[in-house]
MARDREN-161527 format. One record per residue (C-alpha): x, y, z. Coordinates in steps of 0.2 Angstrom, whole numbers, padded with zeros to 4 digits, always signed. Example, Ala and Ser with C-alpha at 12.3 -4.5 7.8 and 13.67 -1.06 7.14 Angstrom:
<nodes>
+0062-0022+0039
+0068-0005+0036
</nodes>
This chain:
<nodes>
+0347+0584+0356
+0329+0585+0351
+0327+0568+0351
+0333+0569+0369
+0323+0583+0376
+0306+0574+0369
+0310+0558+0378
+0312+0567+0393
+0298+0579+0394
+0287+0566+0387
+0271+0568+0398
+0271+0548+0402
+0287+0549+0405
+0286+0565+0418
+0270+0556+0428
+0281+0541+0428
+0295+0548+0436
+0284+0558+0448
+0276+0543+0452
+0291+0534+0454
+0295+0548+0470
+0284+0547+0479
+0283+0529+0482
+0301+0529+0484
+0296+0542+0499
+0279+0531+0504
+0293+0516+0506
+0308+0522+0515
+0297+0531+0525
+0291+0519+0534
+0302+0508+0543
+0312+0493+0536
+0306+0497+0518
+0319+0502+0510
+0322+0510+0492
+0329+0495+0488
+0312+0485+0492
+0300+0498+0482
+0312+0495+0466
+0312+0475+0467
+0292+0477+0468
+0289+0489+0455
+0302+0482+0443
+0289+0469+0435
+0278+0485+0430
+0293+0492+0419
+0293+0477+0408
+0280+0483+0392
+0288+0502+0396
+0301+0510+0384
+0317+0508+0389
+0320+0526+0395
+0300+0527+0404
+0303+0511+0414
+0323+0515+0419
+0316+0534+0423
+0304+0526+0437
+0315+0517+0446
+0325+0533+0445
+0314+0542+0453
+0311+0525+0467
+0329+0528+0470
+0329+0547+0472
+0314+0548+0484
+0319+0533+0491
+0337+0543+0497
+0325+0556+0504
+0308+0547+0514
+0321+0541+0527
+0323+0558+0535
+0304+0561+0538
+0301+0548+0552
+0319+0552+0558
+0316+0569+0562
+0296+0566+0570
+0295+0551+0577
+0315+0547+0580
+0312+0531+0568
+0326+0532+0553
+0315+0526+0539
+0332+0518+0531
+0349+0514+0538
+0356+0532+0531
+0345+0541+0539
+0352+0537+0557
+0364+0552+0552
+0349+0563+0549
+0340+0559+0566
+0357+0567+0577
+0350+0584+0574
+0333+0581+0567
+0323+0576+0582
+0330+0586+0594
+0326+0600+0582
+0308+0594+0582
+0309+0591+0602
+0312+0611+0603
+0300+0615+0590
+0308+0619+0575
+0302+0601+0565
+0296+0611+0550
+0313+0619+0549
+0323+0603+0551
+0311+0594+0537
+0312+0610+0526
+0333+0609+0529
+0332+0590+0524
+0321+0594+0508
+0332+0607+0502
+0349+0598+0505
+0343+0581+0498
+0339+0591+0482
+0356+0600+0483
+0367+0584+0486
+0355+0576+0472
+0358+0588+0458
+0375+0594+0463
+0377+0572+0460
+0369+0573+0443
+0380+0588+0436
+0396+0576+0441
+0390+0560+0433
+0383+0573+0417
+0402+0580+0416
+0415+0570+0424
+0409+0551+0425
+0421+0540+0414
+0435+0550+0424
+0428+0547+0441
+0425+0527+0436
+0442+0526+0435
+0448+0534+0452
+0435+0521+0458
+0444+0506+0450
+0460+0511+0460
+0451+0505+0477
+0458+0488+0482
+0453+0479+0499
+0466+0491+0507
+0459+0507+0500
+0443+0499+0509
+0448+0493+0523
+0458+0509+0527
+0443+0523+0523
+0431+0510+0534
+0443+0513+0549
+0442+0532+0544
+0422+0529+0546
+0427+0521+0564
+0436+0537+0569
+0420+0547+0569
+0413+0537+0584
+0424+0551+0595
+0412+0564+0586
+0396+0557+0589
+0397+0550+0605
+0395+0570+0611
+0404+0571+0628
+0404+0554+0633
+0422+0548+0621
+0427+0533+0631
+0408+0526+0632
+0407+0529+0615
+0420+0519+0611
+0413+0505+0621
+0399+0505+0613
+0409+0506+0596
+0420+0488+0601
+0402+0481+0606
+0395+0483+0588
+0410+0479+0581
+0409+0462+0592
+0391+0460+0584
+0396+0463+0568
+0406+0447+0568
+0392+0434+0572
+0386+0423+0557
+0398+0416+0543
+0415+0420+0542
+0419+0429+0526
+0434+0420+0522
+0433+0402+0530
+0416+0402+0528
+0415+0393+0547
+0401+0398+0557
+0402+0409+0573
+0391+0413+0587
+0379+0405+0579
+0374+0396+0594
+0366+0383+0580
+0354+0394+0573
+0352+0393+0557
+0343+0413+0559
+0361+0420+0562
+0371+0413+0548
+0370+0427+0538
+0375+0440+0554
+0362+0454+0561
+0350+0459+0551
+0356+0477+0551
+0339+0486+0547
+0328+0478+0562
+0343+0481+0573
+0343+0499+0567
+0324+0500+0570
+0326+0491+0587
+0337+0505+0594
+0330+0521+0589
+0313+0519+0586
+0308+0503+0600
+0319+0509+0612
+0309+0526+0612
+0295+0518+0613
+0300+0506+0628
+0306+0526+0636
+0288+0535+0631
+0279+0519+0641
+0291+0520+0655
+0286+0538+0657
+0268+0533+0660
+0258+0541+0648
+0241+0543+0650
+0226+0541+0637
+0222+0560+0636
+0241+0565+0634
+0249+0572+0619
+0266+0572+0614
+0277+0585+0619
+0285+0590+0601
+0273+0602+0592
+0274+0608+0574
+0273+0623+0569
+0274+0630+0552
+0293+0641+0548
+0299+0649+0533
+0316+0645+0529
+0323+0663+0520
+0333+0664+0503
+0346+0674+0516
+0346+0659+0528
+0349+0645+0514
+0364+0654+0505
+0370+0655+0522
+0375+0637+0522
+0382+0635+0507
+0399+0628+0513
+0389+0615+0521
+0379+0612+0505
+0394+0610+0494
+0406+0600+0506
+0393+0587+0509
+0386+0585+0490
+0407+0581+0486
+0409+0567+0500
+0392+0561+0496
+0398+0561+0476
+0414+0553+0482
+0409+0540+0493
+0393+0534+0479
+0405+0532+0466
+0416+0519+0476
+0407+0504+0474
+0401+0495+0490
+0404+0509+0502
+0384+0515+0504
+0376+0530+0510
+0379+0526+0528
+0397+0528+0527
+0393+0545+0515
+0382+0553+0530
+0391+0550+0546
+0407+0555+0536
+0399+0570+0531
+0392+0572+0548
+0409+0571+0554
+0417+0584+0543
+0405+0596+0545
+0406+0596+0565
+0425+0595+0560
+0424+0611+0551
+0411+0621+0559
+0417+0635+0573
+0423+0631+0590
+0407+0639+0599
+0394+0629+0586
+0406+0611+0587
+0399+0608+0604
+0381+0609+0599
+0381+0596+0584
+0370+0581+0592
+0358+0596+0601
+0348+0600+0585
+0356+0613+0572
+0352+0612+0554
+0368+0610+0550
+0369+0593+0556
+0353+0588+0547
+0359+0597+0530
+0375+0587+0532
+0369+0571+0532
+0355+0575+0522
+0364+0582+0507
+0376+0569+0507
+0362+0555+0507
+0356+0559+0490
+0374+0567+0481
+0375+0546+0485
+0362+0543+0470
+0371+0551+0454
+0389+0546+0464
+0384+0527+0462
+0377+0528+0445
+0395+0532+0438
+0404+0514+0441
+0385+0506+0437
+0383+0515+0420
+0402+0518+0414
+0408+0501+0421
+0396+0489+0424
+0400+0488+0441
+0384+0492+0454
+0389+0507+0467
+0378+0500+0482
+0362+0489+0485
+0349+0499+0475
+0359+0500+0460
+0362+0483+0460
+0344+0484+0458
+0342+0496+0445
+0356+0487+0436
+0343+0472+0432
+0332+0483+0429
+0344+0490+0415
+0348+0473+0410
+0330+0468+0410
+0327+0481+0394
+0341+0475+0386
+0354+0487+0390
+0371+0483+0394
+0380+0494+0405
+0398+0497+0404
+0409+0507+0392
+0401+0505+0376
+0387+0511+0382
+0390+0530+0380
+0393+0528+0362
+0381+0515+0356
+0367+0523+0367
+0371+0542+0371
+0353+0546+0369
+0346+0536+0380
+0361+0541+0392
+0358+0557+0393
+0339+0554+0393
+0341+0545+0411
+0352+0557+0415
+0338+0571+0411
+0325+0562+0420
+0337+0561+0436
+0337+0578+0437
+0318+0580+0435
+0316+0568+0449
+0325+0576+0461
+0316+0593+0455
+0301+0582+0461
+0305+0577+0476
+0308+0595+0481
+0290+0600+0476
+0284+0585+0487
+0294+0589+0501
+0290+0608+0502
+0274+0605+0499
+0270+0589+0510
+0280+0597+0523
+0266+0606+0533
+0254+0589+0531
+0268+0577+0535
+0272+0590+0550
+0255+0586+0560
+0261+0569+0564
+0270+0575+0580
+0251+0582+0585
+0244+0564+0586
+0241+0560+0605
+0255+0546+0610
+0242+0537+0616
+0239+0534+0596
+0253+0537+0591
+0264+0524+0599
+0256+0509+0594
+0256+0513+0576
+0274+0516+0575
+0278+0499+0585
+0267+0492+0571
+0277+0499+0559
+0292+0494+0565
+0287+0476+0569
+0280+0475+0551
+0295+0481+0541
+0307+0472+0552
+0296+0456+0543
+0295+0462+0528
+0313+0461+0526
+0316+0444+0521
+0299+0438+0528
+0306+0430+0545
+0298+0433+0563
+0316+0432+0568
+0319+0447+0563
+0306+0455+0574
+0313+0449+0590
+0329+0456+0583
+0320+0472+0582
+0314+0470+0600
+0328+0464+0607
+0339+0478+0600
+0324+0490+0605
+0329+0484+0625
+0348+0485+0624
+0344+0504+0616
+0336+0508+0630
+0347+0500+0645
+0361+0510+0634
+0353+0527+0635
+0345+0524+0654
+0363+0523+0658
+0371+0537+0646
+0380+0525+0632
+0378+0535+0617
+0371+0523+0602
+0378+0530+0585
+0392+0523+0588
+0384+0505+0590
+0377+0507+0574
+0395+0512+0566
+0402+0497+0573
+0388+0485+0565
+0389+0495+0548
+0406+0497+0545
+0413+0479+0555
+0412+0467+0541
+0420+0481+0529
+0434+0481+0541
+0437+0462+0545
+0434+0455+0526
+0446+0468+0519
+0459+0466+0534
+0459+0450+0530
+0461+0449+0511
+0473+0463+0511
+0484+0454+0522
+0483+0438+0512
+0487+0449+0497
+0503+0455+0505
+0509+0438+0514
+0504+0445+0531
+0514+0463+0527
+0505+0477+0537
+0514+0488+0527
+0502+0487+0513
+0491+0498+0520
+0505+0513+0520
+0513+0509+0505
+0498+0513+0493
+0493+0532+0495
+0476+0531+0498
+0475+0518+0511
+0491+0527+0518
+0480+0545+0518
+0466+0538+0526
+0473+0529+0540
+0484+0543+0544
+0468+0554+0545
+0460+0542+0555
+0472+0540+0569
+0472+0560+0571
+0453+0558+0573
+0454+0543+0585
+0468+0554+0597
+0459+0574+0595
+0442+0570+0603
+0452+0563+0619
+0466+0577+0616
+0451+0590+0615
+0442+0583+0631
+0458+0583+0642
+0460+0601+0635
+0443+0605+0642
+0443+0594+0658
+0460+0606+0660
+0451+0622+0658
+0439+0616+0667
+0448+0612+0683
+0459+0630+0682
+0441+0639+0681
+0437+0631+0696
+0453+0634+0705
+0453+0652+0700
+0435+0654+0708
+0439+0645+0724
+0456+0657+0726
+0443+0672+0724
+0430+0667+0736
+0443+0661+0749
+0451+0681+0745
</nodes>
């Protein structure tokens, strides 16, 4: 235990981890690079390190990383990373009624939540969780993908029928480049750019951040004038946290949940979370989710980072990588000449329990940063637009680049930027364009296998309990949002009536 504690409150180690942060922060903040990039470039530097120094810093990449996302979400309505399109539902119009200091406090707070609550499950439970993991199968993932499907009725606000529209639209997209099973090419129209699908990021940055931009312009700005969304510095009450702790602990469980099955990612983790917590929430506070509430920006945030110590179980206890960035790390693991999988909590239970120490003093870093950054970071909304704009189209157009270093992915950027903007001109709600991009290839790939696993037998996916859960759960939330707005179109119509009959007495 002493040998454990010195490892971890090394000093080198500590500014190591710290340092790790905050570029994970610096890199998904800013568009298009990801956590998963910051890791692949700092990766080199770990080489001459100790083995628990040089894992602890990509810790720490990885835990900031889950977090910087949020920052430009809830400012400039630019998700630094695919997750955190969750976050920016709430988070900018939070900012637009000027409460961005609340909505970056709430997204501190619950990343650090979701990220320790994470830690304490891998510490105590992760051999056991490793095993649920192993049970999912391509209809388990096929069956929870179409559950993710089921929340476009939740986020598409009032408009459900557009909303699922837009859903089949992204789904359509999802299905251009190689066929995941024939391998034959589709709507390639000959380009060779669009053999491996959509690029998701630049599509992601196109739609939120250009498509504002292209709105800002269309508004006529003039040189002198300044954006509309002012920061202003709000305390957040010991009171006012505690408040939210059902919000806290349901999201740091799905987010724990969702990390720990490999392949899933944190998109799924926060739109799900999202969904639940509008699911669960009152009657008279459901309708406002999508308006700015912090309970939306906590949901999505808290389950972001419960992802990080969710995806470390099936990595550390199996081997097996729980999403992109862990696949990273698990070089990185391998690299230093550790082997992960079940040996590895007898042969090496110091250094175990040393990653798992500095995984918790990362996340206790990232909270300092955030609280403290908070005030400075909140002054970006104060730049004129005039300023302002250009450097987030620059921004955008460079980490749409720096993806995988291909103008192509720019002009996806752009073009994706347009078709944001015709959707919103004309009241198409987009989350559920991006659900459909996300979570279509999950969808066709494991359709596909789990019918060739069963001989074309539908039945599969209601013969094995999970699938069978999931796809029961989903078809209640495809039918409640147009059961719920008949319900209101209803009341709405017998309030009207009963109006008429009193003016006409």
């Amino acid at each position: 235990m002493e040998q454990i504690l010195m490892q971890i409150f090394d000093p080198q180690t500590l500014l190591l981890v710290f340092f790790g942060v905050f570029c994970g922060i610096i890199f998904s903040a800013i568009p298009g690079l990801t956590a998963t990039m910051g890791i692949a470039l700092l990766i080199p530097y770990t080489f001459a390190l100790p083995a628990v120094q040089g894992i602890s810093m990509l810790l720490g990449i990885y835990v900031g990383g889950m977090y910087g996302g949020s920052i430009t979400a809830i400012l400039i309505r630019t998700p630094g990373t695919p997750s955190a399109a969750a976050t920016l539902l709430d988070g900018y119009p939070m900012a637009e009624k000027g409460d961005a200091g609340k909505a970056l406090k709430w997204s501190t707070i619950g990343s650090f939540v979701g990220g320790i609550f994470s830690c304490l499950v891998l510490i105590l439970v992760a051999p056991q969780l490793a095993e649920f993991a192993l049970k999912f199968g391509p209809p388990e993932f096929f069956a929870l993908a179409v559950f993710g499907l089921s929340i476009i009725g939740t986020v598409s606000g009032k408009n459900v029928v557009k909303g699922f529209i837009v859903g089949a639209i992204g789904l359509f997209i999802a299905t251009v480049g190689m066929d995941p099973i024939g391998g034959v090419q589709r709507f390639t129209f000959g380009s060779l750019n669009l053999t491996s699908g959509i690029s998701f990021i630049p599509a992601l940055i196109g739609l939120f951040a250009v498509s504002q931009v292209i709105k800002e312009i269309e508004g006529k700005i003039s040189l002198d004038t300044k954006n509309k969304i002012k920061y202003r510095s709000q305390k957040l009450s010991i009171k006012e946290i505690f408040s939210k702790w059902a919000d806290f602990l349901r999201s740091s469980v799905i987010g724990t949940l969702i990390g720990i099955i490999p392949g899933t990612g944190t998109s799924i983790a926060t739109f799900l979370s999202y969904n639940e917590a509008r699911r669960f929430s009152k009657p008279e506070k459901r309708e406002k989710f999508g308006t700015g509430i912090p309970e939306g920006v906590i949901a999505s945030e808290t389950a972001n980072n419960a992802v990080t110590g969710g995806a470390l179980v099936p990595l550390l206890t199996l081997g097996i990588p729980g999403d992109v960035v862990t696949a990273v790390v698990l070089g990185g693991l391998l690299i230093q000449g550790i082997t992960p999988g079940p040996l590895l909590f007898q042969n090496n239970s110091e250094l175990v329990y040393s990653l798992f120490g500095t995984l918790i003093i990362g996340n206790v870093f990232m909270l300092l940063i955030g609280l403290f950054a908070v005030p400075f970071i909140g002054k970006i909304v104060d730049i004129p637009k005039n300023i302002l704009l250009p450097i987030v189209v620059t921004l955008c157009f460079i980490g749409s680049y720096a993806l995988s270093n291909n103008i192509f992915d720019i002009w996806i950027a752009l073009i994706f930027g347009i078709i944001g903007y015709l959707l919103e001109k004309f009241n198409y709600p987009l989350p559920p364009l991006i659900l459909g991009i996300i979570l279509g290839p999950i969808v066709e790939s494991n359709l596909r296998r789990s019918l060739i696993e069963s001989g074309g037998d539908l039945a599969i996916f209601m013969t094995r309990p999970i699938s069978a859960i999931f796809i029961v759960i989903a078809i209640l939330s495809f039918i409640v949002p147009f059961i719920r707005q008949f319900i209101n179109a209803r009341k709405t119509s017998i309030n009207k009536s009963k109006s008429e009959d009193f003016k006409i007495s």
